[in-house]
N, C-alpha and C positions, 0 to 999 in steps of 0.2 A: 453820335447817332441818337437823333430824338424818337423815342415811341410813343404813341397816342393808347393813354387808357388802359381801352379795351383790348389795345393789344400785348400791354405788359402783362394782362390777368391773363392771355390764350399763353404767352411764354411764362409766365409763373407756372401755369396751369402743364402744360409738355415740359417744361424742365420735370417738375414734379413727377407725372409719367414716365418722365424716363428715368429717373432714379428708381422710381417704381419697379418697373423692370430692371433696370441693372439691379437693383437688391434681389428679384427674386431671382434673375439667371445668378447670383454668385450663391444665393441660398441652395439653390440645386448644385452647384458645381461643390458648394460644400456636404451636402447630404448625400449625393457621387462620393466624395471624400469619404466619409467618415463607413459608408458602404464599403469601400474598398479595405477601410482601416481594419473595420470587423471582421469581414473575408480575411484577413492577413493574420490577426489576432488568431481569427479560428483553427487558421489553418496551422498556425504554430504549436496552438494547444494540439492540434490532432497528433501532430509529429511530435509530441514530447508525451501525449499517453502511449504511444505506437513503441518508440524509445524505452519506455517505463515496460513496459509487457514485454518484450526483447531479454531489457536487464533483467527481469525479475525470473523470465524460466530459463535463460543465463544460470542464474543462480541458485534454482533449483538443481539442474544437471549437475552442477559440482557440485551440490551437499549431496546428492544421490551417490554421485562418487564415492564424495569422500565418507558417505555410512557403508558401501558396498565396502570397501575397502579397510573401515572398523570390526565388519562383520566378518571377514574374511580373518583378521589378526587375532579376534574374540574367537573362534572357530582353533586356529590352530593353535596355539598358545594354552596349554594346560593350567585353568585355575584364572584363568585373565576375567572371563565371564564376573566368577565370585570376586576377582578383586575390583572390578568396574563399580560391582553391585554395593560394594561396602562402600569405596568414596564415594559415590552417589548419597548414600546414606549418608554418609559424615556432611556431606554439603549440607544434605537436607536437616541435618540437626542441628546446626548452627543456630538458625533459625527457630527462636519460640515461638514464634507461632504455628509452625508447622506439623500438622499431628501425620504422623506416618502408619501408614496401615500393610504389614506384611501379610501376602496371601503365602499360606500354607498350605501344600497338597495335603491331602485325608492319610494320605499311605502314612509320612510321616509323623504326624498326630497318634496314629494308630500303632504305632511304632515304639513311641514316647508310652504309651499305655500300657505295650507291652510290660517295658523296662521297669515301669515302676511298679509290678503288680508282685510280689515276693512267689517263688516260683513255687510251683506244683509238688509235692512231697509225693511219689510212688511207695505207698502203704498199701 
């Protein structure tokens, strides 16, 4: 099939066109795509923070528990309290870095004052 010219340059010219358009309907059908892709990403992320929030006061409840349930043993248990309070301490000492600061009630201080003050002679 022989073509004349100026009619190779009008089909050079529409072939070209139409690749034209076929590039840009696949460029849309690809940024459709990647739209979609995002929406899907998004929507994974939302369900695995949604997830994460779940587990995490999950896991508050059971440390609630399980300190309700510390407190209750510290509670009945005579002298548990001060032995909690001493390995605490021992942990804490291990550690040089650590400087430890004991709050003291005043009564006791006052107490200590008492004892070491040599006592009152009735003369």
């Amino acid at each position: 099939m022989q073509h004349r010219p100026e009619q190779r340059d009008e089909l050079g010219t529409s072939s070209r066109l139409g690749e034209a358009q076929q590039q840009k309907r696949v460029g849309r059908v690809a940024q459709r795509e990647d739209r979609q892709d995002d929406e899907i990403a998004l929507k994974r992320r939302r369900e695995r923070e949604r997830r994460a929030v779940i587990i995490k006061a999950e896991g508050e409840v059971a440390a609630a528990a399980n300190m309700a349930k510390a407190a209750d043993i510290l509670t009945n248990a005579p002298g548990a309290l001060h032995l909690r309070t001493l390995q605490s301490i021992n942990d804490i000492s291990s550690d040089q870095s650590n400087t430890v600061v004991f709050a003291v009630p005043l009564e006791i201080l006052r107490a200590f004052e008492q004892w070491s003050k040599p006592p009152k002679s009735k003369a």
